[in-house]
N, C-alpha and C positions, 0 to 999 in steps of 0.2 A: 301721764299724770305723775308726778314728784311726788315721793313720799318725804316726810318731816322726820327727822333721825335727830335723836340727842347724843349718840354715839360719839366720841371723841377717838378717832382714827390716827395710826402713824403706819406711814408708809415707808418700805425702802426700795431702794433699787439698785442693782448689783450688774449695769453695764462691761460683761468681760469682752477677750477677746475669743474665746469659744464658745460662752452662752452668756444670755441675760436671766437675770433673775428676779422677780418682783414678790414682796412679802408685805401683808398688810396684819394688820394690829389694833384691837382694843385696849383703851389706856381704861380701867378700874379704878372709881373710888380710890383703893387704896395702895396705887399705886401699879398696880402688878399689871402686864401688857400680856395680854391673851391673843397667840398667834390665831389668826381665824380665815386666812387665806395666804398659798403660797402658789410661785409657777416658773418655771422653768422652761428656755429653749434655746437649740444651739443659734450662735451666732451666721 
C-alpha cells in the first residue's frame, strides 16, 4: 500500500571510484535542506 507524502525531497549521488555515496534531503518551507538519510559503500 503507498503512503501519500507532501515531503519535497532532493537526492544526491556521489558514484566514485572507491565508494558510492547516496544522501537524501528535506527541502523546509524556509528554505533550509534537512539531511535525513545518508549511505555509503565501497566500490
Amino acid at each position: 500500500m503507498a503512503k501519500k507524502s507532501d515531503k519535497k525531497l532532493v537526492v544526491g549521488l556521489d558514484i566514485g571510484t572507491s565508494k558510492v555515496v547516496a544522501l537524501v534531503g528535506e527541502l523546509h518551507t524556509d528554505g533550509a535542506i534537512e539531511v535525513i538519510g545518508i549511505g555509503s559503500h565501497p566500490s
